[in-house]
C-alpha positions as CSV (number, residue, x, y, z in Angstrom):
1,X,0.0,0.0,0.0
2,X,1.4,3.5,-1.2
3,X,0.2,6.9,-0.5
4,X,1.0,10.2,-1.6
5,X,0.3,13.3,1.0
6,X,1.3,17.0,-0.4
7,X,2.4,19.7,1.8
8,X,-0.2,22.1,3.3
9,X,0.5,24.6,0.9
10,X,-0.8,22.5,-1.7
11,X,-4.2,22.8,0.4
12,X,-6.6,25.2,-2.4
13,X,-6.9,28.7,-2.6
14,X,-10.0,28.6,-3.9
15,X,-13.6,26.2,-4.5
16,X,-14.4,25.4,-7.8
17,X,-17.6,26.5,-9.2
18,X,-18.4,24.5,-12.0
19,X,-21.5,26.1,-13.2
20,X,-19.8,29.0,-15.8
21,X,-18.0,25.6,-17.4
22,X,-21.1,23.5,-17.6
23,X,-22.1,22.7,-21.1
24,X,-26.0,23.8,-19.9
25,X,-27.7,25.8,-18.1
26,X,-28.4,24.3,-14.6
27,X,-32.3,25.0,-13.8
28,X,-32.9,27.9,-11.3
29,X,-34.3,27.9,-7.9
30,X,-37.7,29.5,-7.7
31,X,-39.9,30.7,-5.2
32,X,-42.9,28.2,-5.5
33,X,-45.5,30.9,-4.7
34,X,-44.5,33.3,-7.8
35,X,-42.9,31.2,-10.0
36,X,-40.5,33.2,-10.5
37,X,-37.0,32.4,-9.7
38,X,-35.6,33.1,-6.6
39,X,-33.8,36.3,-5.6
40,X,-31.2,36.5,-2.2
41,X,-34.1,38.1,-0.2
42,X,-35.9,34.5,-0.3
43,X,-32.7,32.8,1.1
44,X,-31.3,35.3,3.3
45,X,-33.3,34.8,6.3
46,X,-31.9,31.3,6.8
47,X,-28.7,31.1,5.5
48,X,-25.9,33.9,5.4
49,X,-25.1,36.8,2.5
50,X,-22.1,34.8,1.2
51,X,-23.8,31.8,1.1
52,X,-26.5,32.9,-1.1
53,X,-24.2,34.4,-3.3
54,X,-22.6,31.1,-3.9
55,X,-25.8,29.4,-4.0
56,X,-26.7,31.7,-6.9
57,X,-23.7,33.2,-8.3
58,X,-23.0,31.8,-11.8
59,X,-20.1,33.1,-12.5
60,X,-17.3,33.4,-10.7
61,X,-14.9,30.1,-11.4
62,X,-12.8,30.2,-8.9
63,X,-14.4,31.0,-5.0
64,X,-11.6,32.2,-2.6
65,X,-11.6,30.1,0.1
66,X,-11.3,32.5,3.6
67,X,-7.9,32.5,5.5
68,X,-9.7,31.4,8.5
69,X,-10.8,28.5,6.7
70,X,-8.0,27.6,5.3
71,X,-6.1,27.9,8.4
72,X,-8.8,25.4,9.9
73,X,-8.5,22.9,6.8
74,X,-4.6,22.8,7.1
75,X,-5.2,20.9,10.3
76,X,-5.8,18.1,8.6
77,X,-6.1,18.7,4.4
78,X,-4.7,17.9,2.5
79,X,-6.2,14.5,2.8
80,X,-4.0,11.2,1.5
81,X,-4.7,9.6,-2.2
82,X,-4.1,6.0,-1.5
83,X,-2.9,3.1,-4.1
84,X,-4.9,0.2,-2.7
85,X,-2.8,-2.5,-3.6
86,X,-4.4,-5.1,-0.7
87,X,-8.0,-4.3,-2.1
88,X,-6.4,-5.1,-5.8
89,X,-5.2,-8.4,-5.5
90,X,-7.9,-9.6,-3.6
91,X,-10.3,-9.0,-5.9
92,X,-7.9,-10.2,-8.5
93,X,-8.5,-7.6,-10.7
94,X,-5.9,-5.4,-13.4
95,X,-7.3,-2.0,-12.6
96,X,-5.4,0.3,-10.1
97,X,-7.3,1.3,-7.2
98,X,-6.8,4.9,-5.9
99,X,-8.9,5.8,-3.0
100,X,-9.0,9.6,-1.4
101,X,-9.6,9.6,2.5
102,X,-11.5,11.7,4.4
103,X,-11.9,10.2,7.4
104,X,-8.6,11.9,8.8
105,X,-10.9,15.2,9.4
106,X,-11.4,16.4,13.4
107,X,-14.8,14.7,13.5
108,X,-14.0,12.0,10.6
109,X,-15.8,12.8,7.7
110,X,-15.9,14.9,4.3
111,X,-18.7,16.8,6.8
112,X,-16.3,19.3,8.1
113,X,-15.4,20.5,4.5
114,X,-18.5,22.8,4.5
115,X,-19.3,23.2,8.1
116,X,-15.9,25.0,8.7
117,X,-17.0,28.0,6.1
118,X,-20.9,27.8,7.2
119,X,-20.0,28.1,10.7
120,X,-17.4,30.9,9.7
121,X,-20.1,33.0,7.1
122,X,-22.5,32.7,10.1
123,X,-20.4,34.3,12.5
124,X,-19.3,36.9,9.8
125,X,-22.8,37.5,9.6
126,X,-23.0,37.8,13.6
127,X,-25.4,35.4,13.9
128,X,-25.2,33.6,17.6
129,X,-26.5,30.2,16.2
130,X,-26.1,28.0,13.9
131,X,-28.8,25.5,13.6
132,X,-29.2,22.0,11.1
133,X,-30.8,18.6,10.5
134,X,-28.8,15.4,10.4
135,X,-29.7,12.3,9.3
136,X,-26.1,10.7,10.3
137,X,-23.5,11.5,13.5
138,X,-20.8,13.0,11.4
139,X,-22.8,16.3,10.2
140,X,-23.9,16.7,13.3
141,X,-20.2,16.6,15.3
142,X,-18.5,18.5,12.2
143,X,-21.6,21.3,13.1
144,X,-20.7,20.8,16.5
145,X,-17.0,21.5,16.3
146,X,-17.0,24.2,14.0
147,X,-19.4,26.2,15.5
148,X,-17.6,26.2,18.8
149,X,-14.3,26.7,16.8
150,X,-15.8,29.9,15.4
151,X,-17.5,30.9,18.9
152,X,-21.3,30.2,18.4
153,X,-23.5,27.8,19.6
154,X,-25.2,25.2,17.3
155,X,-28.2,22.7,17.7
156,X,-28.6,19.9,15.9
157,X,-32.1,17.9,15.3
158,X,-31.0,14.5,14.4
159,X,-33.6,11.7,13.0
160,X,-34.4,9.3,16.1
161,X,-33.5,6.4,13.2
162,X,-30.0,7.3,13.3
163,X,-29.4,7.7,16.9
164,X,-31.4,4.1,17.4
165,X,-28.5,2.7,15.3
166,X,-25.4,4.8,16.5
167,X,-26.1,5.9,19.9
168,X,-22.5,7.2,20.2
169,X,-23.7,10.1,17.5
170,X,-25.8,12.0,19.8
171,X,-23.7,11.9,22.2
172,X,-20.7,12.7,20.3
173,X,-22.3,16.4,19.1
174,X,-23.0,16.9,22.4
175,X,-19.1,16.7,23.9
176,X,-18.2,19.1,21.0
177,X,-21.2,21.4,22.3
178,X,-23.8,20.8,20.3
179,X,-27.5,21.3,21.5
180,X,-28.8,18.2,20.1
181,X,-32.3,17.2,19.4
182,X,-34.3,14.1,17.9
183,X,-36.5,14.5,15.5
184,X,-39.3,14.9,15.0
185,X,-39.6,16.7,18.1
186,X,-42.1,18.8,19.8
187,X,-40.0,21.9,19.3
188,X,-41.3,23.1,15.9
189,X,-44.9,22.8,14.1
190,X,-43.5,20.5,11.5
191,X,-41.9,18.6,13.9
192,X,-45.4,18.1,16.2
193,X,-47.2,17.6,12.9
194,X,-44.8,14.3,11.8
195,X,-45.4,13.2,15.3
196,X,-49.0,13.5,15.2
197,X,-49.3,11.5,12.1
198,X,-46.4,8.8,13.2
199,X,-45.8,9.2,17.0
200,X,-43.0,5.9,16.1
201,X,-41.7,6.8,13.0
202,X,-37.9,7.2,12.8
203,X,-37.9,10.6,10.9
204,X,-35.6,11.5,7.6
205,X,-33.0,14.0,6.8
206,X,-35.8,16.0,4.4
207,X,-38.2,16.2,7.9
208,X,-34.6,16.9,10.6
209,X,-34.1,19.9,8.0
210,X,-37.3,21.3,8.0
211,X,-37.4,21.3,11.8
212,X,-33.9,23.5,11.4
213,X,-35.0,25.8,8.9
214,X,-38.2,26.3,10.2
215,X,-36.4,27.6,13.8
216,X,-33.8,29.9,11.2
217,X,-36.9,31.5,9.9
218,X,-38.6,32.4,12.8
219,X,-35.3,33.6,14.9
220,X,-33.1,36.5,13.7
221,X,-30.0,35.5,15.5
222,X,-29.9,32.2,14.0
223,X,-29.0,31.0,10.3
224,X,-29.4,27.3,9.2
225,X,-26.6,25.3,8.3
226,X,-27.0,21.9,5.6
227,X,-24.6,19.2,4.8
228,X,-26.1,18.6,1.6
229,X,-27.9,19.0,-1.8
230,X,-27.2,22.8,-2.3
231,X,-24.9,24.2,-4.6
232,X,-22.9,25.6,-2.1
233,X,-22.1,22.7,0.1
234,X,-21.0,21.2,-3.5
235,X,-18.9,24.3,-3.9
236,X,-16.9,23.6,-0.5
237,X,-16.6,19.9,-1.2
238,X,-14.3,20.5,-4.2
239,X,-11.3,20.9,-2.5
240,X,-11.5,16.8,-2.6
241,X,-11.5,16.5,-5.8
242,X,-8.7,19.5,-6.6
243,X,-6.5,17.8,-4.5
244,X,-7.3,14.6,-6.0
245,X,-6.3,15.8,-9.4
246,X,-3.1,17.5,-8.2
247,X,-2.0,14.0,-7.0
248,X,-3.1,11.8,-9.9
249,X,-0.9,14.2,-11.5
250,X,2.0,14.0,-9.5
251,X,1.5,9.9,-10.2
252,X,1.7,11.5,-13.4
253,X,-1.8,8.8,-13.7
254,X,-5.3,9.6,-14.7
255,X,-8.6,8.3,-13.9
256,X,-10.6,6.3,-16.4
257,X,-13.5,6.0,-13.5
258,X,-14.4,7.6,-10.9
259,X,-17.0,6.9,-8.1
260,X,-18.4,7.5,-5.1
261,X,-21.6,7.0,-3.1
262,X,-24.5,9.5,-3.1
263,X,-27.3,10.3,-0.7
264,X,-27.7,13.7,-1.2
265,X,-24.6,14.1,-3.4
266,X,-21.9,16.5,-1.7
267,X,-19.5,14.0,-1.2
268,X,-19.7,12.5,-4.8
269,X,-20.0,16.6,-6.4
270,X,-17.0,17.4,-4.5
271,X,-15.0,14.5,-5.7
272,X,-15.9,14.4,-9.8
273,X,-16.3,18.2,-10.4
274,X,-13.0,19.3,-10.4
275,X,-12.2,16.0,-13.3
276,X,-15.5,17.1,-15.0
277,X,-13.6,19.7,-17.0
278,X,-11.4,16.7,-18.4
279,X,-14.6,15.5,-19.8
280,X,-14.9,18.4,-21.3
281,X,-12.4,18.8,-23.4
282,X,-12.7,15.3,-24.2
283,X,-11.1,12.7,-21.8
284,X,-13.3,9.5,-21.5
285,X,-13.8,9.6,-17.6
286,X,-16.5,8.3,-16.6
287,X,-18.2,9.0,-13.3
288,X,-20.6,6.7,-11.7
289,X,-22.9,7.4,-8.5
290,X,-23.7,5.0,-6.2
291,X,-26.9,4.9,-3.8
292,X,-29.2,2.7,-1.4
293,X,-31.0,0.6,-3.3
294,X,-33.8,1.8,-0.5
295,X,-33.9,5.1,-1.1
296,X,-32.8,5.4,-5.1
297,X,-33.6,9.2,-6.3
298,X,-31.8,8.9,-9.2
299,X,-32.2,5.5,-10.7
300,X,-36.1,5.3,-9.4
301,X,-36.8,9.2,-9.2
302,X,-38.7,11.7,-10.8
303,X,-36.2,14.7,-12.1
304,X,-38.5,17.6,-11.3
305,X,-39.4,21.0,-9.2
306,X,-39.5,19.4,-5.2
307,X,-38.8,21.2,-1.9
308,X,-35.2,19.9,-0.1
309,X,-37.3,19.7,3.1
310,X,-40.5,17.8,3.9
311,X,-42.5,20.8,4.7
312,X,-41.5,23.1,1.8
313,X,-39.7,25.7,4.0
314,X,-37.3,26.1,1.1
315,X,-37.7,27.4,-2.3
316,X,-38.0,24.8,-4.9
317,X,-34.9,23.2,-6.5
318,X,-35.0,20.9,-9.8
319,X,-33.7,17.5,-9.1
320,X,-33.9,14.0,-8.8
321,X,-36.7,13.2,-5.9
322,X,-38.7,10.8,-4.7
323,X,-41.2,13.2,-3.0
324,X,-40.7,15.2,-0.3
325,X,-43.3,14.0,1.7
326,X,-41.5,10.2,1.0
327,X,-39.7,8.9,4.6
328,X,-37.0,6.7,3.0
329,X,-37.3,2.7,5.1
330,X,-34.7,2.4,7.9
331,X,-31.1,1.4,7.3
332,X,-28.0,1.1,8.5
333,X,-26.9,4.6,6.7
334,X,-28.1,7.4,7.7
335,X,-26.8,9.8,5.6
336,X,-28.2,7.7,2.5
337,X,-31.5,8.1,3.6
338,X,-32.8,11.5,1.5
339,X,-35.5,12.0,-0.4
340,X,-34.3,14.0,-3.1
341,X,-30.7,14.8,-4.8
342,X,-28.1,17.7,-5.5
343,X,-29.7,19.9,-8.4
344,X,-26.1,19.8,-9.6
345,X,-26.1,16.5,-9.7
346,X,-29.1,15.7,-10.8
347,X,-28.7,18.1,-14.0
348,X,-25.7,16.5,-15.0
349,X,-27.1,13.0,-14.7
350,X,-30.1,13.9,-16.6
351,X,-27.4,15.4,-19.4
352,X,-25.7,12.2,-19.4
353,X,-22.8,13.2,-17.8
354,X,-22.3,11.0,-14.8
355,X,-24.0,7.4,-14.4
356,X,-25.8,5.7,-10.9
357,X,-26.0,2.7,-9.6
358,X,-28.5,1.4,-6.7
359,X,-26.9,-1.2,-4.1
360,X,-28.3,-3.0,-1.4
361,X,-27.0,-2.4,2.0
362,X,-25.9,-6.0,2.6
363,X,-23.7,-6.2,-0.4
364,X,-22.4,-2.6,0.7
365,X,-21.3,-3.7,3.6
366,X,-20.0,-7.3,2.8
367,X,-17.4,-4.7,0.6
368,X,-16.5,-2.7,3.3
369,X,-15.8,-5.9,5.0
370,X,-13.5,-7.0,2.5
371,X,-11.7,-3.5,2.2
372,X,-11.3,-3.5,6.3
373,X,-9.3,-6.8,6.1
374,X,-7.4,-6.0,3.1
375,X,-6.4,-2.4,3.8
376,X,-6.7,-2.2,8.1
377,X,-9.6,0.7,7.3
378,X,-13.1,0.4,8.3
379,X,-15.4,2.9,6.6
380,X,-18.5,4.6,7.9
381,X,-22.1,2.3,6.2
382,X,-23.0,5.4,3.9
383,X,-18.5,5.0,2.0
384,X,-19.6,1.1,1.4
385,X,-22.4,1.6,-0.9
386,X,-18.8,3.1,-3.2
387,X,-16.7,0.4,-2.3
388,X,-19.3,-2.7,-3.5
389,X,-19.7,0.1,-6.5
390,X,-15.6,-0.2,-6.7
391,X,-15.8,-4.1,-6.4
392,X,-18.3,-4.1,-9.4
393,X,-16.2,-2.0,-11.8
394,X,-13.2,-4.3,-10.4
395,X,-14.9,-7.5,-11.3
396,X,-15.5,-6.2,-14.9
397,X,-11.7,-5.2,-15.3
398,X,-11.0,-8.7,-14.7
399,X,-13.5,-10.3,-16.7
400,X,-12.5,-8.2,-19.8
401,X,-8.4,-8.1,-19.0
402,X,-8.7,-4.2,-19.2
403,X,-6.3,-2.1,-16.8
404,X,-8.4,0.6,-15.5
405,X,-7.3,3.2,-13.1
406,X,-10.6,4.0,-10.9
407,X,-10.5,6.5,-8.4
408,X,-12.9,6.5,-5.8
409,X,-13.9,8.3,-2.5
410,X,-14.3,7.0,0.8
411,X,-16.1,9.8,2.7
412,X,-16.0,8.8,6.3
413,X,-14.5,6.4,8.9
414,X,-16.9,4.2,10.3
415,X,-15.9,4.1,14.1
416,X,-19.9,5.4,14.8
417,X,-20.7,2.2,13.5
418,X,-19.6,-0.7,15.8
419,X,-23.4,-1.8,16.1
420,X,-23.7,-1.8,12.2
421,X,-20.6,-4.2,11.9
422,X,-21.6,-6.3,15.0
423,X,-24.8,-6.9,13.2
424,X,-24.0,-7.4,9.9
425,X,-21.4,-10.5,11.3
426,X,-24.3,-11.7,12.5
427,X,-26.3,-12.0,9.9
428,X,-28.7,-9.5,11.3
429,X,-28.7,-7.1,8.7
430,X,-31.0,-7.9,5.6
431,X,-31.7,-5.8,2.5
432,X,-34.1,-3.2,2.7
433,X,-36.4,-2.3,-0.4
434,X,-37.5,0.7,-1.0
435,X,-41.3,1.3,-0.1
436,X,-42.7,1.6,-3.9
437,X,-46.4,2.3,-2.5
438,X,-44.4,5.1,-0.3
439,X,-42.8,6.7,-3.4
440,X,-45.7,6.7,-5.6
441,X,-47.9,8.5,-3.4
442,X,-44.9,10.9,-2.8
443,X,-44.7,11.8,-6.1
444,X,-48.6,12.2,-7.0
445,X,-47.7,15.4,-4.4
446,X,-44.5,16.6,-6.1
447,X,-45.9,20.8,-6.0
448,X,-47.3,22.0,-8.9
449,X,-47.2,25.7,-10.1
450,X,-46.6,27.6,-13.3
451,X,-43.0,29.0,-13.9
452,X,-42.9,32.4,-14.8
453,X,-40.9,33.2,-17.9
């Protein structure tokens, strides 16, 4: 096993914003009372000025990235680009195997990527809280810590599904001072609504970010923080991906696939967008997506105008959904377990740019399994839906003979996830369907309105 970590110089000065290189126009935001599409008044009382303008700015290519927050990355970033050579003969297979770790971060994840500069815009924009939805322990904890790092406080509502599975989650927010909540709770109307209507159910990420946005709204000092979906959490993700490239090239190597795992798409986004512009100009790359076959938005959703949360707090957003009102089936990752995808994404998988692939959770984990004993690294449930992606691509190299370089991203560590593991050795852990009835009636509710022109 080789890796190959750059000095912290080589950490990015700036995010890469795809959208002025994008060979289409990605579909607007709109406000779904007018129609019309959405100006920074609709998002500025949840989120801060910065982040609106990167949430709508077209533009600008290259975003600085703040000293502060680059001071706070360097802790860590950049992270290591790994040849897994273990992984590679296991499976047998011709292809090189190049993984990029995130799980080196403070609180283990990709997570702290865009919590770092949403904690930091917040306090810019002297707000004294920073509130968000989780469906999985490592958003929460990355909230946690940045926010304190920054000097504000945070609270978290975090789906009762998740905690059920990875009790450590809760309380892990909680030691880097997070207020933490389970939703639904009794602390917002949405949240009593879902309870009234399921006083068991295990809640989702789309119904934890409602509860969070709908306590932004209605509180001056407070902005809402997200982990996923918008084009700005994208944005901040790209330093994966730029370091990823920088390396390959130092390998002097490039990457004939690339993959990761999606559930609302950050983690992939920030990954494949910086190699998208090698596409581009021509390179065969391809990129494939990989999600819970029990909660698929892309290979069983509808690509159309849906709210991110289940209560339509935010303005609508063109992607890949199932519904907002759709509460995905319990599984073992959290963070897999959203209704709806990036619209970034989503655009460029309806413009046949990247491809998707759904995977059940016990094949996911049997992967990470087989990666753990062949490379000493266990990975959080939501990184194994990409490695049994990984394991698929690796199968075909060695069916066909063909010497592939594939290049994937392995997004967390999974040391929340001791439960997950026990069970799965087991045997406990079966594959999860999703709830067709579920999504159908979602989707006969998708919002309907007339676009202005």
């Amino acid at each position: 096993m080789g890796s190959v970590v750059t000095s912290p110089s080589a950490v990015p000065q700036a995010w890469y914003n795809i959208v002025p290189d994008l060979p289409f126009k990605l579909p607007k935001p709109v406000n779904s009372k007018t129609g019309f599409p959405v100006g920074r008044h609709d998002l500025l009382g949840m989120i801060s000025m910065e982040l609106v303008e990167q949430e709508l700015g077209t533009s600008e290519r290259d975003v600085r990235i703040p000293r502060e927050v680059r001071d706070f990355y360097q802790a860590w970033r950049p992270t290591a680009l790994v040849r897994a050579r273990g992984f590679e003969a296991a499976l047998k297979t011709p292809a090189r195997l190049y993984y990029k770790y995130e799980g080196t971060s403070p609180t283990g994840s990709h997570e702290a990527n865009t919590a770092i500069p949403q904690a930091y815009y917040a306090r810019r924009a002297r707000a004294k809280r920073l509130v968000t939805g989780s469906g999985e322990g490592e958003w929460a904890a990355a909230v946690a810590a940045a926010a304190s790092h920054f000097g504000i406080r945070a609270k978290v509502y975090l789906t009762r599904g998740s905690v059920a599975r990875r009790p450590g989650v809760k309380t892990a927010a909680e030691v880097l001072g997070a207020e933490v909540v389970l939703s639904p709770s009794n602390a917002t109307r949405v949240g009593r609504q879902a309870l009234a209507n399921s006083p068991d159910g295990p809640g989702s990420v789309g119904l934890a970010i409602a509860e969070a946005m709908e306590e932004a709204i209605t509180d001056k000092d407070t902005k809402c923080a997200t982990g996923t979906l918008l084009n700005h959490v994208v944005l901040h993700q790209t330093v994966i991906g730029l370091e990823a490239r920088r390396q390959m090239e130092r390998l002097r190597a490039q990457p004939d696939v690339v993959i990761g795992a999606v559930g609302g798409g950050s983690n992939f986004g920030g990954l494949v967008v910086p190699f998208l512009p090698l596409r581009f100009a021509g390179q065969p790359i391809r990129f494939v997506a990989a999600e819970a076959a029990a909660c698929p938005s892309l290979t069983r959703g509808t690509y159309a105008y849906d709210y991110v949360d289940s209560s339509g707090l935010f303005p609508l957003v063109k992607m890949y959904t199932l519904g907002h009102e759709y509460t995905p089936p319990t599984i073992e990752a959290g963070g897999m377990r959203y209704h709806g995808m990036s619209p970034l994404i989503s655009a460029l998988y309806a413009n046949g740019l990247i491809e998707a692939t759904s995977i059940g959770q016990r094949a996911a984990l049997d992967s990470a399994l087989l990666f753990a004993r062949t490379e000493s690294l266990l990975v959080s449930p939501e990184a194994a839906y990409c490695l049994s992606a990984v394991v698929d691509e690796a199968k075909r190299c060695r069916e066909t003979g063909q010497t592939k370089t594939i290049l994937f991203g392995l997004s967390a560590h999974g040391h929340f996830s001791m439960h997950t593991y026990e069970a799965h050795l087991s045997a406990l852990v079966p594959d999860v369907p999703p709830d067709e009835a579920g999504i159908q009636r979602s989707l006969e509710h998708l919002p309907r309105f007339e676009q202005a022109r």
